[in-house]
C-alpha positions in Angstrom: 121.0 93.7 80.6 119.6 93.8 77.0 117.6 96.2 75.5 114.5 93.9 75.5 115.2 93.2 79.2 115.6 96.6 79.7 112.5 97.9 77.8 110.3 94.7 79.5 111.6 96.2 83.2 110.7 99.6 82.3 107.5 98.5 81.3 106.5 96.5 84.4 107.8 99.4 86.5 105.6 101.7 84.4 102.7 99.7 85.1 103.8 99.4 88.4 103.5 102.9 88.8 100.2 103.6 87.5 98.6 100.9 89.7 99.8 102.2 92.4 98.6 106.0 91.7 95.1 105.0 90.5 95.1 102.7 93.5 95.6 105.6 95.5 93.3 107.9 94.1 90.5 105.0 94.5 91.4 104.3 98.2 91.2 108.2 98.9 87.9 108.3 97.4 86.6 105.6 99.3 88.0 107.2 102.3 85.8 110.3 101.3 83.1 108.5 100.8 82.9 107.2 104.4 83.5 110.6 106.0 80.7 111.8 103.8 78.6 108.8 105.4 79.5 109.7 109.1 78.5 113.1 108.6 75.1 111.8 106.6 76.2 114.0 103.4 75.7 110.6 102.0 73.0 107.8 102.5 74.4 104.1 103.5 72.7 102.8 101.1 74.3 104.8 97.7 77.5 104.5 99.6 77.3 100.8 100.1 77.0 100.8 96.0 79.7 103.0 95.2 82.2 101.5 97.2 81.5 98.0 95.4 82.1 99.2 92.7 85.3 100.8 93.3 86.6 97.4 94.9 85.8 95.6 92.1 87.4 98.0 89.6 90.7 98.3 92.2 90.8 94.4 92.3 90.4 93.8 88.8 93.3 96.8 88.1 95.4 94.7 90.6 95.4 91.5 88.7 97.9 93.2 86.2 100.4 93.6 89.1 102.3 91.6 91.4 100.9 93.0 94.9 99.6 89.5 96.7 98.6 91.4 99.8 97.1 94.2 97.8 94.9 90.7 96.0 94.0 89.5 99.4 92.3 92.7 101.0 90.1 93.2 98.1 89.1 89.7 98.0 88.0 90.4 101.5 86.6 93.6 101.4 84.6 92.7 97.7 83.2 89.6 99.9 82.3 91.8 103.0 80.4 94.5 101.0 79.0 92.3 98.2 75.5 91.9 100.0 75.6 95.0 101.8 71.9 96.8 101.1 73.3 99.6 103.8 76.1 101.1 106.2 76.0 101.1 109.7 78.3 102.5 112.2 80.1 99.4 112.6 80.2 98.8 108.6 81.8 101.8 108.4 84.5 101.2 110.7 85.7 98.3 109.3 85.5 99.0 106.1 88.2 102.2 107.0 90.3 99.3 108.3 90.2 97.4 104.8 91.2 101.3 103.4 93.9 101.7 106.2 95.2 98.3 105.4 95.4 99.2 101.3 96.8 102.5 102.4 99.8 100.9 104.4 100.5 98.6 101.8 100.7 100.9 99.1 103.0 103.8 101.3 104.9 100.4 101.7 104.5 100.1 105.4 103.2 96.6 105.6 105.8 93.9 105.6 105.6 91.8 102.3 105.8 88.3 103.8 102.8 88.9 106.3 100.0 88.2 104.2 98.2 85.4 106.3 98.4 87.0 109.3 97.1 90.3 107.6 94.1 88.8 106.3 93.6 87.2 110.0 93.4 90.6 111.2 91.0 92.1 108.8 87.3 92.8 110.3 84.8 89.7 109.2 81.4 90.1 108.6 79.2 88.2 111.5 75.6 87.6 112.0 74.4 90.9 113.0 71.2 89.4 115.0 73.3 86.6 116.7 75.9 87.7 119.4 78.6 85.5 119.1 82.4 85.9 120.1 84.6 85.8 117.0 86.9 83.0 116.9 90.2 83.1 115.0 89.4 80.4 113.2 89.1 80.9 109.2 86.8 78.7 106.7 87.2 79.2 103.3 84.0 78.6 101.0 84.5 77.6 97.8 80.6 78.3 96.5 79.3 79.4 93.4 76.1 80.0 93.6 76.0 83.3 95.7 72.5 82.2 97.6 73.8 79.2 98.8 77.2 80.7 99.7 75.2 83.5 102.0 73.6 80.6 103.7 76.4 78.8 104.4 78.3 81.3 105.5 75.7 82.5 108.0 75.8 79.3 109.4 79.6 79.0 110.1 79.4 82.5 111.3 76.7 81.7 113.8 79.4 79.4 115.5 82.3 81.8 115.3 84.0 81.5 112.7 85.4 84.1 110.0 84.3 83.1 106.7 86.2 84.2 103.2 84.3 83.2 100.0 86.0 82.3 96.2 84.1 81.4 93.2 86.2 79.3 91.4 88.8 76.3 92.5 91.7 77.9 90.6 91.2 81.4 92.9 90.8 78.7 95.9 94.4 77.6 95.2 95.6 80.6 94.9 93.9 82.1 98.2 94.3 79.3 100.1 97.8 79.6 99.7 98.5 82.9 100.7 95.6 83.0 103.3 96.0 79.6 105.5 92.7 79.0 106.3 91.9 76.5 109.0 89.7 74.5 106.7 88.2 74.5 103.1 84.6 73.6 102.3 84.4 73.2 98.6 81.5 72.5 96.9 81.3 69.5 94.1 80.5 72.1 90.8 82.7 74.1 90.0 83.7 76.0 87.2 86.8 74.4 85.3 87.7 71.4 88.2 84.7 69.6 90.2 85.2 69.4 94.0 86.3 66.5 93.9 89.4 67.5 91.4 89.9 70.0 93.9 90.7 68.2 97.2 93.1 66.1 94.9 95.5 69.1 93.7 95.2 70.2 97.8 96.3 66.8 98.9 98.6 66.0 96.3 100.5 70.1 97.0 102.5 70.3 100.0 101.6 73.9 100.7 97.8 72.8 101.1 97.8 68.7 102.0 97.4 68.8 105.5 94.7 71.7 105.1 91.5 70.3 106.4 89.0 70.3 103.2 85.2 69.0 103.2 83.3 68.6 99.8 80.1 70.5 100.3 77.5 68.0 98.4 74.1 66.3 98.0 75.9 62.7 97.7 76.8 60.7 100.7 80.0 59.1 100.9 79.8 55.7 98.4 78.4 57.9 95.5 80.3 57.1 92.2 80.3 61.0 91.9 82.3 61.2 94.8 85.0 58.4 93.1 88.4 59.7 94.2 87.8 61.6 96.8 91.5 61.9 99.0 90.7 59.4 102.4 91.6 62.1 104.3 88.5 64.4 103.0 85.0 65.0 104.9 81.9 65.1 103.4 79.2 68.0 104.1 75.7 66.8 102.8 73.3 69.6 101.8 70.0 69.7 103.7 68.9 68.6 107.4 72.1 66.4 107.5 74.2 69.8 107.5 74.1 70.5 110.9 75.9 67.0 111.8 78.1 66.5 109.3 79.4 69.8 110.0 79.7 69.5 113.2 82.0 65.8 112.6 84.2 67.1 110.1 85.0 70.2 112.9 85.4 67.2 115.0 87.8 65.2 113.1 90.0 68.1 112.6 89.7 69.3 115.6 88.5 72.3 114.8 86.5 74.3 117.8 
């Protein structure tokens, strides 16, 4: 080996290093944080804002390293606390299996090749005023605008279904990869790619083509903005035609 390979090694192992022991000290402090909630030493409410925050600093840390699972459970745990205004009990617990999961993967007792079937098995947020049984079926949203994902969301978790949520097509790719999901609704602006551009590159990649992906639009099918659209895509219109178009493209995938 050379000495630039050498010093380039030691580097990444370096960085390596320090991910993981920050990564440890955050996931121990979050840990704290929750007991501190159970025993009411702390209010939901400050807790729900910390522990945001040290997601999205812990996410944003792992960027820098190769640790796809470590990627995927703070992707899911940012998107299960980002609207939080409180804890309850049942917050609480499954936000300690998110930390339990971390904790595993960094005391490297989670097998590296089972990312999609670890993010099946993390908790999902659900409609808490709507009994429902969960289903193991996984939609990933592909929404900007974080009002309109909420709706949305609420709406496919009202039938059962675990909903993950990306901002952007090229985090789409790279989620929907690792995750599986059991059908993408993307919407048609995006940053970077449109919607449109997006259920291309999935049809046209063999990892994603046979994923099941709906464009999440105002247009109905015929629209020029909707030009190039794969055959093989549904169409979700916004509005009172949500409901049934839905409910087809579930249909034609048979999804239920």
């Amino acid at each position: 080996m050379s000495g630039g390979a050498h010093n380039l090694q030691a580097f990444d192992q370096q960085m390596e290093g320090e991910f993981l022991d920050e990564a440890r000290d955050m996931v121990s402090a979050v840990d704290v944080l929750l007991e501190n909630v159970r025993s009411r030493a702390v209010a939901g409410a400050d807790a729900a804002s910390s522990i945001r925050r040290d997601v999205a600093n812990l996410r944003m840390l792992g960027r820098s390293v190769n640790f796809p699972q470590i990627s995927v459970i703070t992707h899911r745990l940012e998107d299960y606390v980002a609207d939080l205004a409180d804890l309850d009990p049942r917050h609480v617990q499954d936000i300690q299996s998110f930390i339990d999961k971390l904790r595993g993967i960094l005391d490297g007792d989670v097998p590296a090749e089972a990312t999609a079937e670890l993010a099946r098995a993390l908790p999902a947020r659900t409609a808490v005023d709507i009994q429902i049984v969960l289903l193991n079926i996984e939609v990933m949203l592909i929404i900007p605008e974080k009002a309109l994902a909420a709706i949305v969301s609420r709406e496919l978790q009202a039938c059962g279904y675990r909903v993950s949520t990306v901002r952007t097509a090229f985090e789409a790719i790279e989620m929907a990869v690792r995750t599986k999901p059991d059908m993408v609704i993307a919407a048609l602006t995006l940053e970077g790619l449109s919607g449109v551009d997006l259920a291309c590159m999935f049809a046209a990649c063999q990892k994603t083509a046979q994923m099941p992906f709906a464009l999440f639009t105002s247009y109905a099918l015929g629209h020029p903005e909707l030009a190039g659209l794969p055959p093989r895509s549904a169409v979700i219109r916004k509005g009172p035609h949500f409901g049934d178009d839905l409910a087809e493209a579930l249909s034609r995938f048979s999804i239920t």
